[in-house]
N, C-alpha and C positions, 0 to 999 in steps of 0.2 A: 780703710780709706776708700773714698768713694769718689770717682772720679767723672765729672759731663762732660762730654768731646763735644763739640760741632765742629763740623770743618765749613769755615766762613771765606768769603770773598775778601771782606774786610771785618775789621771790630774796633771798637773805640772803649774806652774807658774815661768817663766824666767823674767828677768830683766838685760839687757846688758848682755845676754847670762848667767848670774848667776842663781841656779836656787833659788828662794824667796821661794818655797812654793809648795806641793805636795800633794795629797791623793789614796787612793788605792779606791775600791771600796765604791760610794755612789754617794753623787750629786752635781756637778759643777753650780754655780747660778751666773748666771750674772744678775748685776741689777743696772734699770737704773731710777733713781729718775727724776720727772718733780717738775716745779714750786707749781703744787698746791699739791703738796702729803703732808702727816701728819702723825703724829702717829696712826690713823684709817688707812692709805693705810700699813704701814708698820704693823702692826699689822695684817691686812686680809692677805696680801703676806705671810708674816712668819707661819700664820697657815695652808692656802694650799700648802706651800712647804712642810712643815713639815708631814704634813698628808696624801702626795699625796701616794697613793701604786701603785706603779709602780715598782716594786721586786717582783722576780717571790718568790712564796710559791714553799711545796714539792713537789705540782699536774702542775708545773710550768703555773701557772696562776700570771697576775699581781698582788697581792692582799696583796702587805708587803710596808709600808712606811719608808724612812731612818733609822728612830728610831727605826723600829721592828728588822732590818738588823744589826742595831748599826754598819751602815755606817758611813765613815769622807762625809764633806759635806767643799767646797771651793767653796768661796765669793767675786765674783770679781764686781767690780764697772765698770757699763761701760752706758754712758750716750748717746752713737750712740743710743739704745734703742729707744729711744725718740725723733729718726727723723722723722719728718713731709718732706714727701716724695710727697705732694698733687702737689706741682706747681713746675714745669721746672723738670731738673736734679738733681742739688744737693740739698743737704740735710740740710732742715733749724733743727735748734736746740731751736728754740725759747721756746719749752715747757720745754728743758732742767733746772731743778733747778741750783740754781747759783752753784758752787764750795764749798760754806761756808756749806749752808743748804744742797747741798746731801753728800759731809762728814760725816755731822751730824748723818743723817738718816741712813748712811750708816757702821756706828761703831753704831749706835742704834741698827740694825740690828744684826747685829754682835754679840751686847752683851747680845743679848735677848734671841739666840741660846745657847752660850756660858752658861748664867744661867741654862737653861735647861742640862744642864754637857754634853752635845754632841760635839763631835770631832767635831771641826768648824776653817779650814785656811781660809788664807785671800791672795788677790792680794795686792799690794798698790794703794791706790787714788791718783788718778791724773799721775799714771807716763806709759810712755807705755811699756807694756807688750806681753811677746810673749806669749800664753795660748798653750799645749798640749793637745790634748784631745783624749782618746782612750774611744770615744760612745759605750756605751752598748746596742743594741737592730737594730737597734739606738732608741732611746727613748729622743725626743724632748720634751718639754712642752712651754707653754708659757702662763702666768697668767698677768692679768692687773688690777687692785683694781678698774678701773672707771668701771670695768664691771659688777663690782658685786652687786648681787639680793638686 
C-alpha cells in the first residue's frame, strides 16, 4: 500500500465540475492499494498517517499530528500510485489491486478513521476526479507498508 500525505490549508474534491467534498485544514491522503496489500498494510499506513506530526506546535516546530490539530483529513483513492515506471514509457499498473479488493481496503480504511471519531471525507472510487489542493509548507510525505522495519 502506498500512501501521498500533504498536509493542506484546505482541499476540495470536484466531480464534473461539482464539488463532492472539501476540508479546511489537516491532511489530503491519497492511496493507492497494490495486489498483495492486506489488512497488516492497511493497518501500518493508517497508524503512520495518523501519527505523523507534521503541525507546527507554539515554538513552530513540526511536532503535532492531525489528531492533536483535530484536523479534517480527505481520502482519496488513487491507484496511479502503483505505477511501475522500471521499463519504456508508460506506466504498467500490474501491481495495481483489482477494483473489487482496493474498494474494499479502501472503505476499510476509511472506516477505521471514521471509528476513531476524526473528521474523515472521501473522493469517490473509481470515478475521475479534479483534486484542489492548497499545500501547506509544502509538506509532502509518502509511506509504503512494503518498507516497513
Amino acid at each position: 500500500m502506498i500512501c501521498l500525505i500533504q498536509r493542506v490549508n484546505h482541499a476540495e474534491v470536484k466531480i464534473k465540475d461539482i464539488s463532492y467534498s472539501k476540508i479546511k485544514k489537516g491532511l489530503l491522503v491519497f492511496l493507492g492499494i497494490e495486489k498483495s496489500d492486506g489488512n497488516e498494510d492497511l493497518d501500518y499506513i493508517l497508524k503512520k498517517t495518523l501519527g505523523l506530526r507534521i503541525f507546527s506546535d507554539q515554538k513552530n516546530k513540526m511536532n503535532l499530528s492531525v489528531q492533536d490539530i483535530k484536523g479534517q483529513i480527505l481520502v482519496v483513492s488513487q491507484f496511479t500510485l502503483c505505477a511501475d515506471i522500471s521499463k519504456g514509457k508508460r506506466p504498467s499498473y500490474f501491481n495495481a489491486a483489482s477494483p473489487q479488493k482496493a474498494e474494499k481496503l479502501y472503505l476499510d480504511f476509511i472506516k477505521k478513521i471514521e471509528d476513531l471519531q476524526l473528521d474523515v471525507k472521501t473522493g469517490k472510487f473509481g470515478e475521475s476526479m479534479e483534486v484542489k489542493i492548497n499545500n501547506n509548507g509544502p509538506v509532502t510525505i509518502i509511506i509504503n507498508s512494503k518498507e516497513k522495519l
